[in-house]
C-alpha positions as CSV (number, residue, x, y, z in Angstrom):
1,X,24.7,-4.8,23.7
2,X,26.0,-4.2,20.1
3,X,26.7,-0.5,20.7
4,X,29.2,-1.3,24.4
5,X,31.0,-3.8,21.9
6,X,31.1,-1.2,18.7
7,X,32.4,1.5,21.8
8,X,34.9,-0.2,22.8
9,X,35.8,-1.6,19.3
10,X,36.6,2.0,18.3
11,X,37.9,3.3,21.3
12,X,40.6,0.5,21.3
13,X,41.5,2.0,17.5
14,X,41.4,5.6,18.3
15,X,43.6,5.3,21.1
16,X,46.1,2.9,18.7
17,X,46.3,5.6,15.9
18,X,46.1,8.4,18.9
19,X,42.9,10.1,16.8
20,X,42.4,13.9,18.9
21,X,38.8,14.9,19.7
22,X,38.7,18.2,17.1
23,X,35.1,19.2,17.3
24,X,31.8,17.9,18.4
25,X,27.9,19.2,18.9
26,X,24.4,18.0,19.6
27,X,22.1,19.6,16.8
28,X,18.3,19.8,16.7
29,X,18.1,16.9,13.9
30,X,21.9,15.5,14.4
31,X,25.0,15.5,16.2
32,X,28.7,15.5,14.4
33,X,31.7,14.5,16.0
34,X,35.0,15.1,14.2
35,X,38.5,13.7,15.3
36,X,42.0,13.8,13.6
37,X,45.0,12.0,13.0
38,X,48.4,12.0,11.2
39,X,46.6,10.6,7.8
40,X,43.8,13.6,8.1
41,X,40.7,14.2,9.4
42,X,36.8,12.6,9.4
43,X,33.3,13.4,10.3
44,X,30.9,11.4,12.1
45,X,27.2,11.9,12.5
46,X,24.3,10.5,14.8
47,X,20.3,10.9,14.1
48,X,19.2,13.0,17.6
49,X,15.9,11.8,18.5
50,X,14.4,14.7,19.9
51,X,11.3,12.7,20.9
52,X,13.5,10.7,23.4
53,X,15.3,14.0,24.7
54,X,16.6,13.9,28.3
55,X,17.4,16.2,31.0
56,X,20.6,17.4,31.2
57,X,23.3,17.5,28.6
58,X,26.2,15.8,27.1
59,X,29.1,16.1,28.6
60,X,32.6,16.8,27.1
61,X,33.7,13.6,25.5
62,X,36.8,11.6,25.1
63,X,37.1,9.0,23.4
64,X,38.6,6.5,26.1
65,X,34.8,7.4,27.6
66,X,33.1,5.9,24.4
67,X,31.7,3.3,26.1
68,X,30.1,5.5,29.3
69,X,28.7,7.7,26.2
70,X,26.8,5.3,24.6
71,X,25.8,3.1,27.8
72,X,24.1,6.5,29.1
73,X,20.6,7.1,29.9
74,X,21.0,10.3,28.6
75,X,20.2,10.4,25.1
76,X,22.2,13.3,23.6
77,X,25.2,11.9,25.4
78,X,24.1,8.2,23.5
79,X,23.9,10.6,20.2
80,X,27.3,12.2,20.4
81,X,28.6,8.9,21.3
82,X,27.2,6.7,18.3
83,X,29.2,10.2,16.3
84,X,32.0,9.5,17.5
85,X,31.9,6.0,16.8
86,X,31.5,7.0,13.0
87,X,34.1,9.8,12.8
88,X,36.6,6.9,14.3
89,X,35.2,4.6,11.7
90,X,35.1,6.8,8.9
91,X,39.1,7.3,9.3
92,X,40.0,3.9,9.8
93,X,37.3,3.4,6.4
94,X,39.2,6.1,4.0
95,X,41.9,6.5,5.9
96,X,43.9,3.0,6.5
97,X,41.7,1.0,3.9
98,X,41.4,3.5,1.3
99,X,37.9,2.1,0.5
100,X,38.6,-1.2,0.2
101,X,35.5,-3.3,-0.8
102,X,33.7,-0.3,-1.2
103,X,30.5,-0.1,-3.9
104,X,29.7,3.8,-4.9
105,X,25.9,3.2,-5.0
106,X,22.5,4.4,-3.9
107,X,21.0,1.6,-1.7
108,X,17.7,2.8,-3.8
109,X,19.1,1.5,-6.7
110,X,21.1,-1.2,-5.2
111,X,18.0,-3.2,-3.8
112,X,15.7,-3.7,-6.2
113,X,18.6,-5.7,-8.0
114,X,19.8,-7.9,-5.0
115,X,16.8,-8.5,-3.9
116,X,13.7,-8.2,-7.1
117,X,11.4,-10.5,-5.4
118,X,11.9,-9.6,-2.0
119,X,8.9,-8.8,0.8
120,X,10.9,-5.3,2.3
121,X,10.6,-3.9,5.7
122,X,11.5,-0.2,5.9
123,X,12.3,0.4,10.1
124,X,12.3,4.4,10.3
125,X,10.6,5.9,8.3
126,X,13.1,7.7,5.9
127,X,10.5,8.7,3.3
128,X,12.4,9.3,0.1
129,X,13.9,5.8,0.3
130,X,10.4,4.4,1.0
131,X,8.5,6.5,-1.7
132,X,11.2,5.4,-4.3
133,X,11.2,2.0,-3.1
134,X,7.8,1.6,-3.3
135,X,7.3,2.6,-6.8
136,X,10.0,-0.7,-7.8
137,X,8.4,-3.5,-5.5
138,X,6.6,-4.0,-2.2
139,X,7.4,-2.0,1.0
140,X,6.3,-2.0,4.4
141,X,7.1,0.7,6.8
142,X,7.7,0.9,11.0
143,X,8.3,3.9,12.7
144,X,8.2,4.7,16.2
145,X,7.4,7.8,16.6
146,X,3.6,8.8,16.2
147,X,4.0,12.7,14.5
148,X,6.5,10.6,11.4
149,X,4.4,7.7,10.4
150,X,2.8,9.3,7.7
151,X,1.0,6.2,7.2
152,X,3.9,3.9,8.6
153,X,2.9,1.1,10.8
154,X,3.5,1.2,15.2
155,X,6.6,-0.9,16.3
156,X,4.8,-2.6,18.3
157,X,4.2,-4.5,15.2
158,X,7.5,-5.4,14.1
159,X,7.6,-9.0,15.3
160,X,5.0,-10.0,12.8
161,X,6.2,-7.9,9.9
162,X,10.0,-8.7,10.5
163,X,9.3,-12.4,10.9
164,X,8.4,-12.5,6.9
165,X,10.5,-10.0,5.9
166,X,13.2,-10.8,3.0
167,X,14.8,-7.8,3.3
168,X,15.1,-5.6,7.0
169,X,16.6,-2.0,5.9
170,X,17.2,-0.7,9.5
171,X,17.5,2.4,10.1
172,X,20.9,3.6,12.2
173,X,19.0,5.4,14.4
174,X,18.8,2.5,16.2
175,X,22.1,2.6,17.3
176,X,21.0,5.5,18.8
177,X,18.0,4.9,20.7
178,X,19.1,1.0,21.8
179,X,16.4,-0.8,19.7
180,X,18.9,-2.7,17.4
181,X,19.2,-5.8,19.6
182,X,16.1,-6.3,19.3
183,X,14.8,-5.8,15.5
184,X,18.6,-7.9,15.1
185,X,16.8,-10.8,17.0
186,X,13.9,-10.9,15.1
187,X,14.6,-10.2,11.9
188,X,14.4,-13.5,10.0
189,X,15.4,-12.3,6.3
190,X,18.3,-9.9,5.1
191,X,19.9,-7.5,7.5
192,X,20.8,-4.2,5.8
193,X,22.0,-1.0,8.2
194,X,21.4,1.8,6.7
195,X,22.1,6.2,6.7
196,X,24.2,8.8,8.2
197,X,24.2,7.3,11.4
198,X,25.5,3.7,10.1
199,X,28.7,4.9,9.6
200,X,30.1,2.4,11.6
201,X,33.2,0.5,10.4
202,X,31.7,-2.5,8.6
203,X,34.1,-5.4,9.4
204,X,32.9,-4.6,13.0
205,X,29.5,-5.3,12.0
206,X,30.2,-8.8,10.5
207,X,27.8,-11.7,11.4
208,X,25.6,-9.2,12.6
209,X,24.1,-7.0,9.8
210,X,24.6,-8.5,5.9
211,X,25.0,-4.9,4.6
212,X,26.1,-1.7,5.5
213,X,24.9,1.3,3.5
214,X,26.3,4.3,4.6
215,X,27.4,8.4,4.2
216,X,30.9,9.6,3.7
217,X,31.3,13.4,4.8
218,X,32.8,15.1,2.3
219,X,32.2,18.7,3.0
220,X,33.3,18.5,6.7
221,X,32.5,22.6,7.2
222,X,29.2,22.8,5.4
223,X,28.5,20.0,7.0
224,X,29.0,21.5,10.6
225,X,27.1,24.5,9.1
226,X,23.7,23.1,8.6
227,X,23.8,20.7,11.6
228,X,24.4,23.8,13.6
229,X,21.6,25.6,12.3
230,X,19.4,22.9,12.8
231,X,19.5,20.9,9.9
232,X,19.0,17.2,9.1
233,X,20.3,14.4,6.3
234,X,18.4,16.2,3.6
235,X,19.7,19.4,4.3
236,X,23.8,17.9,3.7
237,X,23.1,15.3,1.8
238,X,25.2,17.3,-1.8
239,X,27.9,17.4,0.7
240,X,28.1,13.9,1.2
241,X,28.6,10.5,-0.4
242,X,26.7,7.3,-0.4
243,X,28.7,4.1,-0.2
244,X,27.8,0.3,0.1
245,X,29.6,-2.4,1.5
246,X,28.5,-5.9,1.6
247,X,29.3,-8.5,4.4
248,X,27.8,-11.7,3.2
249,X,27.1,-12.6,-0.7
250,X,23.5,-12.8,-1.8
């Protein structure tokens, strides 16, 4: 699965730059993992889907376990995992290529451009990218999870919808909850990966996704603050930058 390979990808590169575990959590809306090096230190987050909640907990992590993490059953353990993946990334991103190939943009702003004519397929349901979207071209929406559709269709029709899409923007959530395999399989059109939780380290992505669209930490404390009080992507997004980078030319 994509998420073993990304484990093991950045466990490989934590252990080569000997990155220390500094601070982790499971939050209500996210988790955060942050680890450091001799170049500084980075955040990574993960979406926490608290309709999948398990029993149990997430153990203390280290990164050599990164691939038990996100292999688990247990879905705050496969939440701090997919974290740590991105706070790994994020250094490697900053911190060895300096943002290299990097585009400062809004993927709101971004697509319309790339893609004018484009038939979109939102997966999550991330509503102020689908209600701005929507007012620049055609959008269709799939959510799994009944209480945030809003309107949104069921995955169980994503076959159908992602077999004509142009454009997939997919949600790094599923990272999270193990669906990316799939919507990866049967997505004909554009692959774009998307949010917070795609902070993976895009080279690591190639041939897989055609875009990565994701959130630098900037604000490591506040940060930590509001995702320990609960909060979610809207509630950090001032302390936090948007970032593109493109994997195949279109």
């Amino acid at each position: 699965m994509l998420t073993d390979e990304l484990a093991k990808k950045a466990s490989k590169e934590a252990i080569k730059r000997e990155l220390k575990v500094e601070d982790y959590m499971v939050g209500l809306k996210y988790s955060y993992a942050i680890v450091h090096g001799q170049k500084g230190r980075t955040m990574g987050v993960a979406y926490m889907p608290v309709e999948d909640l398990s029993r149990g907990f997430a153990k203390k992590p280290v990164i050599e376990n990164l691939l038990h993490m996100v292999a688990s059953t247990n879905m705050q353990e496969k939440s701090l995992g997919i974290a740590f993946i991105n706070a790994i990334s994020q250094y490697i991103l900053w911190f060895e290529d300096e943002g290299k190939n990097i585009k400062h943009e809004n993927i709101v702003d971004y697509i319309p451009k790339c893609c004018p004519e484009g038939n979109v397929v939102v997966i999550g349901n991330m509503v102020p990218l689908v209600r701005n979207l929507s007012q620049r071209m055609k959008v269709s929406v799939i959510e799994r999870n009944p209480k945030l559709r809003f309107g949104a269709y069921s995955d169980s029709l994503a076959p159908r919808l992602l077999s004509k899409a142009d454009v997939a923007i997919i949600t790094g959530a599923t990272l999270v909850n193990d669906t990316i395999d799939y919507i990866l399989q049967i997505t004909k059109g554009k692959k774009f990966l998307v949010g917070p939780t795609a902070g993976i380290y895009p080279p690591w992505l190639k041939d897989k996704v055609d875009l990565v669209a994701g959130t630098k930490i900037v604000d490591i404390e506040k940060t930590k603050e509001i995702i320990r009080g609960g909060g979610g992507r809207w509630d950090f997004a001032d302390y936090c930058d948007e970032y593109i980078f493109t994997l195949n030319t279109f």
